[in-house]
mmCIF file of the N, C-alpha and C atoms, coordinates in Angstrom:
data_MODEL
# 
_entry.id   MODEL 
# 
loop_
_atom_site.group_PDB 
_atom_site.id 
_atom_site.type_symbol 
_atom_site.label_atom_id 
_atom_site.label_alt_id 
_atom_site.label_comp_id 
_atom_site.label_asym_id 
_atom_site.label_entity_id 
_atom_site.label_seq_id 
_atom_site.pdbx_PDB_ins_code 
_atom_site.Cartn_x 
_atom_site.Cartn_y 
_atom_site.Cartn_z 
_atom_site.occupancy 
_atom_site.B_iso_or_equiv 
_atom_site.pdbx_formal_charge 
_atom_site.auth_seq_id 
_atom_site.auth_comp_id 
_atom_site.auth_asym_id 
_atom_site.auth_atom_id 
_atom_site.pdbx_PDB_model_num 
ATOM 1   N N  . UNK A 1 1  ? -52.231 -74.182 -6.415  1.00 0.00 ? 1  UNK A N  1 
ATOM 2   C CA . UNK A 1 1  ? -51.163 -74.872 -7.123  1.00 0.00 ? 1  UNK A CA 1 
ATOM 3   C C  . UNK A 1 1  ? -49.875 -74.701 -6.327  1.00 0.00 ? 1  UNK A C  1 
ATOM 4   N N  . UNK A 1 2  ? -49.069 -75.732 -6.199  1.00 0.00 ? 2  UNK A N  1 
ATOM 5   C CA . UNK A 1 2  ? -48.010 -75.759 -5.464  1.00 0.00 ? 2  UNK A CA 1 
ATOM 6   C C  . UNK A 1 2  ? -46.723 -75.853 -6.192  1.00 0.00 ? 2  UNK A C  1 
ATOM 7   N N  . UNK A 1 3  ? -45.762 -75.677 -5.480  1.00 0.00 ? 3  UNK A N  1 
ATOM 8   C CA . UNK A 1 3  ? -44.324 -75.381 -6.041  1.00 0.00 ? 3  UNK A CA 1 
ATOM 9   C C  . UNK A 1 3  ? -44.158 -76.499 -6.799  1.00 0.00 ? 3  UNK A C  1 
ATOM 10  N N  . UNK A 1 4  ? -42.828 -76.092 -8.394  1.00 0.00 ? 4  UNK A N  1 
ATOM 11  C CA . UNK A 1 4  ? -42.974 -77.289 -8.509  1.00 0.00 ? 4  UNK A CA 1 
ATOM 12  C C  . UNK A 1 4  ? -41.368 -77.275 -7.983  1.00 0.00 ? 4  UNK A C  1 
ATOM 13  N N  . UNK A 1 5  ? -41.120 -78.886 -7.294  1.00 0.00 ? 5  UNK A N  1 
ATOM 14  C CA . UNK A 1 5  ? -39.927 -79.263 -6.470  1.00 0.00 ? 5  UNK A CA 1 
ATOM 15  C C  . UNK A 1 5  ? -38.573 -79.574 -7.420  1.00 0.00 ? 5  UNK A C  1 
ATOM 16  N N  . UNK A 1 6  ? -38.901 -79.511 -9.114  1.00 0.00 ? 6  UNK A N  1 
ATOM 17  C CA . UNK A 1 6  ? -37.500 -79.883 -9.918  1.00 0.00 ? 6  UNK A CA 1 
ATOM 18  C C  . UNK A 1 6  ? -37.673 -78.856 -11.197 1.00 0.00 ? 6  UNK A C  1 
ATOM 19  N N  . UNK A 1 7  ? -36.527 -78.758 -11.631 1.00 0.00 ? 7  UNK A N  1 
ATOM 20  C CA . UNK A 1 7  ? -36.679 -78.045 -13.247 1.00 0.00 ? 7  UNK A CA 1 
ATOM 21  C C  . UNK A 1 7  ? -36.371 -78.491 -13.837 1.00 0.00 ? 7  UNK A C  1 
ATOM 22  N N  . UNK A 1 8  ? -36.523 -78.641 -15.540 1.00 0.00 ? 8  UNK A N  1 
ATOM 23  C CA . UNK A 1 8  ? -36.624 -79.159 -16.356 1.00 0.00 ? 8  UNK A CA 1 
ATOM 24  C C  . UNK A 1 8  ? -34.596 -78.895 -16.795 1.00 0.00 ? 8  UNK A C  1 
ATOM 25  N N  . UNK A 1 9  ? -34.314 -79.862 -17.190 1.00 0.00 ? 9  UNK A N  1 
ATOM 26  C CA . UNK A 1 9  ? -32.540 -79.743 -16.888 1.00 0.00 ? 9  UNK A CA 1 
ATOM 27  C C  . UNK A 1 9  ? -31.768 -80.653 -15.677 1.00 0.00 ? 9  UNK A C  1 
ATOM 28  N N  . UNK A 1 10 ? -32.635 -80.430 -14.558 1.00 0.00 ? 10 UNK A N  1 
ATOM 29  C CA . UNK A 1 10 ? -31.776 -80.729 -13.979 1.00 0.00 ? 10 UNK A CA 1 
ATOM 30  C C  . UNK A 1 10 ? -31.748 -82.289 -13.456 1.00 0.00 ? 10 UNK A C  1 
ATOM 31  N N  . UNK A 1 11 ? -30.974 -82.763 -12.510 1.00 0.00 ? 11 UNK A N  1 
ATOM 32  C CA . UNK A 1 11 ? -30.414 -84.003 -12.855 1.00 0.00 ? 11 UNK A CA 1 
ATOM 33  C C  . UNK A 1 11 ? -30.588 -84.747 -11.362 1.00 0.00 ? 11 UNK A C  1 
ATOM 34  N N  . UNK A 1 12 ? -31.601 -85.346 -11.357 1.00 0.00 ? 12 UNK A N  1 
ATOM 35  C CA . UNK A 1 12 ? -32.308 -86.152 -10.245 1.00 0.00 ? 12 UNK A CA 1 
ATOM 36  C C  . UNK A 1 12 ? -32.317 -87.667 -9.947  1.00 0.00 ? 12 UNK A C  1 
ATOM 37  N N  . UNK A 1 13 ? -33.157 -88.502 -9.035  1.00 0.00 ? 13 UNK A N  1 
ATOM 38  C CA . UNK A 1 13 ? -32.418 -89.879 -8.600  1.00 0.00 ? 13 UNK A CA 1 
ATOM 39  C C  . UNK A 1 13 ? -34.156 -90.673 -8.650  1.00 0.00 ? 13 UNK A C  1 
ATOM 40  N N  . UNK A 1 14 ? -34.225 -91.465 -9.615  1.00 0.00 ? 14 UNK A N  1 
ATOM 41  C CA . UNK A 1 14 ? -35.425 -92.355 -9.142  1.00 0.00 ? 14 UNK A CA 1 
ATOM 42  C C  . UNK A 1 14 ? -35.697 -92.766 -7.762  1.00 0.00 ? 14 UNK A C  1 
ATOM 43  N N  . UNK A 1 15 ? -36.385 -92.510 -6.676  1.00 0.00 ? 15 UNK A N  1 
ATOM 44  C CA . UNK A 1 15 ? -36.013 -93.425 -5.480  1.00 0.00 ? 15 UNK A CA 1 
ATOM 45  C C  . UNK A 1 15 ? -35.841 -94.932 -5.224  1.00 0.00 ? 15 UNK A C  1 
ATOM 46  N N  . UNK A 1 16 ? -36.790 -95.468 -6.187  1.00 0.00 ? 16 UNK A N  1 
ATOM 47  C CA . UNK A 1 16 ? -37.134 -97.037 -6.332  1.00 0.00 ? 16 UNK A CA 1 
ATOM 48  C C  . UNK A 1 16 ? -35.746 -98.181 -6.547  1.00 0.00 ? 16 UNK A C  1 
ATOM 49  N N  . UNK A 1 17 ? -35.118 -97.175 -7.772  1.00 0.00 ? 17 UNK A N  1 
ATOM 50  C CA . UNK A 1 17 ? -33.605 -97.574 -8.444  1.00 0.00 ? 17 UNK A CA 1 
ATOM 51  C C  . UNK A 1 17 ? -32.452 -96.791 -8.128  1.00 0.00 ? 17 UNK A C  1 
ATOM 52  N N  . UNK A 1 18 ? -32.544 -95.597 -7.370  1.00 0.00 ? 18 UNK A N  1 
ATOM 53  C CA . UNK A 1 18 ? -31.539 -95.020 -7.369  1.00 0.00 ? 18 UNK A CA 1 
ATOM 54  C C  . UNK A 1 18 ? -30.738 -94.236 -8.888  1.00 0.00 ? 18 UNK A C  1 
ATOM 55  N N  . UNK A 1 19 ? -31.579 -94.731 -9.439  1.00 0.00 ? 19 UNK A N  1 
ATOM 56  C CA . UNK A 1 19 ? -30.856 -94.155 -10.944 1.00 0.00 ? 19 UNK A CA 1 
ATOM 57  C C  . UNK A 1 19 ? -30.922 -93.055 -11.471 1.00 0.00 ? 19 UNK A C  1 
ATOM 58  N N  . UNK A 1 20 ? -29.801 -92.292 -11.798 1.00 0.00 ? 20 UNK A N  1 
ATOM 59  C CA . UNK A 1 20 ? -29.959 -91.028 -11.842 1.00 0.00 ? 20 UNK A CA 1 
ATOM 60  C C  . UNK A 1 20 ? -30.425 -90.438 -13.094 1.00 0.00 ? 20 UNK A C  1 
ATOM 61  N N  . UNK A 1 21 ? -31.490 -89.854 -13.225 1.00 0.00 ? 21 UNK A N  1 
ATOM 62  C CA . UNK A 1 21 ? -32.415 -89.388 -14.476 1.00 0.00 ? 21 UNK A CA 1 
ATOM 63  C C  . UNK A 1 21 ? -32.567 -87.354 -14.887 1.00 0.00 ? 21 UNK A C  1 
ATOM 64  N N  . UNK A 1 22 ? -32.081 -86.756 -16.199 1.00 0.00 ? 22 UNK A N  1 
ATOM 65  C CA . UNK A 1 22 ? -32.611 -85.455 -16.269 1.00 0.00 ? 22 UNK A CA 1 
ATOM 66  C C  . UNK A 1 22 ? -34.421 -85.343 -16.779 1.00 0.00 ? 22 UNK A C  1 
ATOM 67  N N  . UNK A 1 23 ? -34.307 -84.209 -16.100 1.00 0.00 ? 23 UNK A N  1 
ATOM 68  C CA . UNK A 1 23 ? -35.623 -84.119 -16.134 1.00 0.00 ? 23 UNK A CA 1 
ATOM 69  C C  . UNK A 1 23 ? -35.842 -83.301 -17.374 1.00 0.00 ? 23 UNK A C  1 
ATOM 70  N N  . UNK A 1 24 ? -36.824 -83.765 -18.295 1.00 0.00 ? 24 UNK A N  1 
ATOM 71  C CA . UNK A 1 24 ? -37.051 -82.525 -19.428 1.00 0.00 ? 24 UNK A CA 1 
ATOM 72  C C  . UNK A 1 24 ? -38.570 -82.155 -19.846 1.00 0.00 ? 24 UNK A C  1 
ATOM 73  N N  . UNK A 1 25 ? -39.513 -82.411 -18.741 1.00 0.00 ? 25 UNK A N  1 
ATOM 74  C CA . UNK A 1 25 ? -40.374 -81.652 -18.911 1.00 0.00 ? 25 UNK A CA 1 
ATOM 75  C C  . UNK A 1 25 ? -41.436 -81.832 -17.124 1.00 0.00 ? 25 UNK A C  1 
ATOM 76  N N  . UNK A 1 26 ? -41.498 -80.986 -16.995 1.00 0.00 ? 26 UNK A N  1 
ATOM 77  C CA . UNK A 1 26 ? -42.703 -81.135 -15.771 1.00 0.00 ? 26 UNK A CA 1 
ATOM 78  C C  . UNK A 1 26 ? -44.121 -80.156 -16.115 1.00 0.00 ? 26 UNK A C  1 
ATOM 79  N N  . UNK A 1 27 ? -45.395 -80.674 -15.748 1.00 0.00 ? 27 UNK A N  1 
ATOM 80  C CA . UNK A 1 27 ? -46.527 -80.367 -15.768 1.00 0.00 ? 27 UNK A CA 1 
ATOM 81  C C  . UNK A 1 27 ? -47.307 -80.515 -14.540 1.00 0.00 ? 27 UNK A C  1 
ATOM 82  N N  . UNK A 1 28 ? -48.192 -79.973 -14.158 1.00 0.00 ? 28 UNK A N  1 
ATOM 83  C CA . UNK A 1 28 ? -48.728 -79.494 -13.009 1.00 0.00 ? 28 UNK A CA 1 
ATOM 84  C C  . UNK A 1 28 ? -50.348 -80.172 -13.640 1.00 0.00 ? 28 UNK A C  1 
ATOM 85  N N  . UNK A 1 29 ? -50.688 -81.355 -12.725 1.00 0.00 ? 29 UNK A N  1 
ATOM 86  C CA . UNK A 1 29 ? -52.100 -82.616 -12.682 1.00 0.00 ? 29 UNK A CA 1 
ATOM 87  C C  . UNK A 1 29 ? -52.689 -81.384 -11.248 1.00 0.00 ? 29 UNK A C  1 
ATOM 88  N N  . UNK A 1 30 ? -53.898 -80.975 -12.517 1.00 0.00 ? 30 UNK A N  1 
ATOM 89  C CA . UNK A 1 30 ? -54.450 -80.407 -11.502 1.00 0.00 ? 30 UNK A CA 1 
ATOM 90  C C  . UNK A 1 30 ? -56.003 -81.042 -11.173 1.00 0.00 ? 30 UNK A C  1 
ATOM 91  N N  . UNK A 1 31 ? -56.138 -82.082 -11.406 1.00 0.00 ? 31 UNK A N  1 
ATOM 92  C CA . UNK A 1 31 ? -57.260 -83.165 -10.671 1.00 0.00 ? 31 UNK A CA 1 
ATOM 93  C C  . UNK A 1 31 ? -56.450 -84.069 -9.635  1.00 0.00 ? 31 UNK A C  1 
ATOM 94  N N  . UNK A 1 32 ? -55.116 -83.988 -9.282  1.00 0.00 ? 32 UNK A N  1 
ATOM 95  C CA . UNK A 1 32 ? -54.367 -84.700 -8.214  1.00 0.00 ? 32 UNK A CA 1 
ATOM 96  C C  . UNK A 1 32 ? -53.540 -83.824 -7.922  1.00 0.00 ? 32 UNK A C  1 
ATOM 97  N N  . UNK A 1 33 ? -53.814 -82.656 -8.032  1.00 0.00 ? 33 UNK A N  1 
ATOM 98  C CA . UNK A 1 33 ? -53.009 -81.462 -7.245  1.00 0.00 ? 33 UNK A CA 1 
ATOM 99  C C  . UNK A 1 33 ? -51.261 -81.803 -6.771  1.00 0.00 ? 33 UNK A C  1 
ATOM 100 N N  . UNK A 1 34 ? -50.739 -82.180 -7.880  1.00 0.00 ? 34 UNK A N  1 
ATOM 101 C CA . UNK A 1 34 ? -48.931 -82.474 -7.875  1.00 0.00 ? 34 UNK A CA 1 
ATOM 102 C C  . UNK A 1 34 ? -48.562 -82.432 -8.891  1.00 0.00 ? 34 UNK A C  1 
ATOM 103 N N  . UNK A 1 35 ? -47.636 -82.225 -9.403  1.00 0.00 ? 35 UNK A N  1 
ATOM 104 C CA . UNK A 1 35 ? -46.522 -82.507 -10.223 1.00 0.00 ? 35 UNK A CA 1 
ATOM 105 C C  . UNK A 1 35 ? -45.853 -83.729 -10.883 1.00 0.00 ? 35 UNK A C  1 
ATOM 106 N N  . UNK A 1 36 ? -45.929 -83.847 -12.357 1.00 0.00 ? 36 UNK A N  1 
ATOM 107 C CA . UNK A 1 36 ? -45.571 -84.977 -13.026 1.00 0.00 ? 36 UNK A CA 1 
ATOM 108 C C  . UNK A 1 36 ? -44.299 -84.693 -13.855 1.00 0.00 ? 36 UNK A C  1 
ATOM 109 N N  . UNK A 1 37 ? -43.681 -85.648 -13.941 1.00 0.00 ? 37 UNK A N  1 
ATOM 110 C CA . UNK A 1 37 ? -42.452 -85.230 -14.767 1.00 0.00 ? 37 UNK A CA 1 
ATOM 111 C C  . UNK A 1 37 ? -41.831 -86.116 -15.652 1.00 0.00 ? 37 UNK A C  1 
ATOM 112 N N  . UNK A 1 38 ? -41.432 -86.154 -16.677 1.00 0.00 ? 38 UNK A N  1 
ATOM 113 C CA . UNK A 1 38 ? -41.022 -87.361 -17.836 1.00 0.00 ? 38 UNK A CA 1 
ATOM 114 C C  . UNK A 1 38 ? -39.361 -86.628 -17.988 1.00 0.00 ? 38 UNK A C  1 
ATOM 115 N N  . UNK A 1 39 ? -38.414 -87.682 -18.150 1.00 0.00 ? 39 UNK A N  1 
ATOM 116 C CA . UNK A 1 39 ? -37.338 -88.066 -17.999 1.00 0.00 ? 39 UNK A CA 1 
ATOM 117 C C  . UNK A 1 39 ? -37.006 -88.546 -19.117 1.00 0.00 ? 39 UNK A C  1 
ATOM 118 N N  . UNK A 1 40 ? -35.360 -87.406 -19.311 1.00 0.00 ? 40 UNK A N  1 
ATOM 119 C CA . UNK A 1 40 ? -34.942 -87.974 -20.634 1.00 0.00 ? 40 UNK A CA 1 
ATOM 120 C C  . UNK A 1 40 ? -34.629 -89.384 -21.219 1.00 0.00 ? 40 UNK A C  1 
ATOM 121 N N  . UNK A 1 41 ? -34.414 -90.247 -20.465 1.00 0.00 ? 41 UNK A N  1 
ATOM 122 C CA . UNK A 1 41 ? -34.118 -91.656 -20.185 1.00 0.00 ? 41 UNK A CA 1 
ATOM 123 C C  . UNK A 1 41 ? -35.053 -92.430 -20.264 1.00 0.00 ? 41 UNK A C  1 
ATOM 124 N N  . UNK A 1 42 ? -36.413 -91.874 -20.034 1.00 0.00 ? 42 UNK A N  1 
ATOM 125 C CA . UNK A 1 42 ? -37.256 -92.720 -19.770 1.00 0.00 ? 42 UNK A CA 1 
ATOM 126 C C  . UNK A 1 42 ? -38.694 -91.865 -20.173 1.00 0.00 ? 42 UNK A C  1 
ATOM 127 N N  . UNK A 1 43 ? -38.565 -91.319 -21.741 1.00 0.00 ? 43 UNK A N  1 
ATOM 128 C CA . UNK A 1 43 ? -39.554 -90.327 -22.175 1.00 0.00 ? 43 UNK A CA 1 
ATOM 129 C C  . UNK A 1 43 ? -41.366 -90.736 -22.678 1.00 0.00 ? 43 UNK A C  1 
ATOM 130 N N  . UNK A 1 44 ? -41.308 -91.832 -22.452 1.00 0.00 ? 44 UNK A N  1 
ATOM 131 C CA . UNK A 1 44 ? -42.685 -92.472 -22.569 1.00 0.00 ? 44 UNK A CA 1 
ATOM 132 C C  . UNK A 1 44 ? -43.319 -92.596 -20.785 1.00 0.00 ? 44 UNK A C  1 
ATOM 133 N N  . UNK A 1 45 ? -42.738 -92.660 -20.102 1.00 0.00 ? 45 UNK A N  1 
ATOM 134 C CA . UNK A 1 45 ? -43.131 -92.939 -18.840 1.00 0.00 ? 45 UNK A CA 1 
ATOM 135 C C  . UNK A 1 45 ? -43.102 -91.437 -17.840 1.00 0.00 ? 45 UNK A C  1 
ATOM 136 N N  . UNK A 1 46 ? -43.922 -91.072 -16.863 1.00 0.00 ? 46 UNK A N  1 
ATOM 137 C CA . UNK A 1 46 ? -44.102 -90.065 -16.358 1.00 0.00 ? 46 UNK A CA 1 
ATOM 138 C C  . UNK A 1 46 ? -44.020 -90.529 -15.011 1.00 0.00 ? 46 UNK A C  1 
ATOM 139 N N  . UNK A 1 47 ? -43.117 -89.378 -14.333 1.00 0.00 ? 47 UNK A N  1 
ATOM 140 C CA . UNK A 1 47 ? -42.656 -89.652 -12.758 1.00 0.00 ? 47 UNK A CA 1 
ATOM 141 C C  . UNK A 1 47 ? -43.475 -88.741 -11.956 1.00 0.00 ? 47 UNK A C  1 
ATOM 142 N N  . UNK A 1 48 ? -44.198 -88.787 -10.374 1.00 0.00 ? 48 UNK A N  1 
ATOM 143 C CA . UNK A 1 48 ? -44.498 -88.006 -9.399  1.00 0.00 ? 48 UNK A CA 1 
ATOM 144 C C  . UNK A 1 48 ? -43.113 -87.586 -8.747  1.00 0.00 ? 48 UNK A C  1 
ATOM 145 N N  . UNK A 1 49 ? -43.689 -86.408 -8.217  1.00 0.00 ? 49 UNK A N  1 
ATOM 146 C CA . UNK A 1 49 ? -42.487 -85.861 -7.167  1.00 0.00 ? 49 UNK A CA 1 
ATOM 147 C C  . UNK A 1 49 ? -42.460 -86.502 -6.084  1.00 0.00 ? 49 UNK A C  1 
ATOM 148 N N  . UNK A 1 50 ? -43.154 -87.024 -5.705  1.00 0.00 ? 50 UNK A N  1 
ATOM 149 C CA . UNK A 1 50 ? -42.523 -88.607 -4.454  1.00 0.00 ? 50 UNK A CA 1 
ATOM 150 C C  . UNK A 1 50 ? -41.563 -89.446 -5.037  1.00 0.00 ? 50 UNK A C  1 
ATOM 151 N N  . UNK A 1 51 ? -41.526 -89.995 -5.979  1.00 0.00 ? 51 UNK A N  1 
ATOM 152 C CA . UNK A 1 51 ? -41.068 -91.161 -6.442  1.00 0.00 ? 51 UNK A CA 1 
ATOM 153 C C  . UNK A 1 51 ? -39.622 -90.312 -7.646  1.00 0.00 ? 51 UNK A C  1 
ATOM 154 N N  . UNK A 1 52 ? -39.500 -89.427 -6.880  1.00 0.00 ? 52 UNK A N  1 
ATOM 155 C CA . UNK A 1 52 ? -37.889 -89.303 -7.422  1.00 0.00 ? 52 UNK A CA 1 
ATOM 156 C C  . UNK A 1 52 ? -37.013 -88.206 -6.045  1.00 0.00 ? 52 UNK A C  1 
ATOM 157 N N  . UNK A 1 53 ? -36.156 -88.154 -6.199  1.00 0.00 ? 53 UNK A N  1 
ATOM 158 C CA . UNK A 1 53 ? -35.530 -87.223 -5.261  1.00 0.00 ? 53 UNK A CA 1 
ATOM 159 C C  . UNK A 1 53 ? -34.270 -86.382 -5.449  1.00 0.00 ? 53 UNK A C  1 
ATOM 160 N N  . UNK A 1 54 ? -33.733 -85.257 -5.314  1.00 0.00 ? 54 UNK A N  1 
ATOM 161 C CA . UNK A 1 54 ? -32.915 -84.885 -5.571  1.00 0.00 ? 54 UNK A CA 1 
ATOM 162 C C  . UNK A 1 54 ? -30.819 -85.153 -5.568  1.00 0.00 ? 54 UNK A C  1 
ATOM 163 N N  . UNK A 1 55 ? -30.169 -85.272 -5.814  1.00 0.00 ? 55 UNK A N  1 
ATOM 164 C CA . UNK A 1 55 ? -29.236 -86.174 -5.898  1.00 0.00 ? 55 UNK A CA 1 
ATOM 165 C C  . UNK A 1 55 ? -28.305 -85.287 -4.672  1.00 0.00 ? 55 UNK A C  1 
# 
């Protein structure tokens, strides 16, 4: 299991949109060995740690 790259709080950038999103929960997909994360902004939908980046 690998690091996870954000914490739950803090305040990150969609890459796709640039839009800046907090993060309030991350979980560790361990049949795809990464990190998923759902966004206060956007709490039905779940983000990879590729597809966001730090601000």
């Amino acid at each position: 299991m690998g690091k996870c790259l954000f914490s739950v709080g803090e305040e990150v950038s969609i890459k796709s949109s640039d839009e800046a999103v907090t993060i309030i929960k991350s979980q560790y997909v361990k049949n795809m060995k990464r990190y998923s994360y759902i966004v206060k902004e956007y709490p039905t939908t779940f983000f990879f740690e590729e597809e966001l980046k730090k601000k």
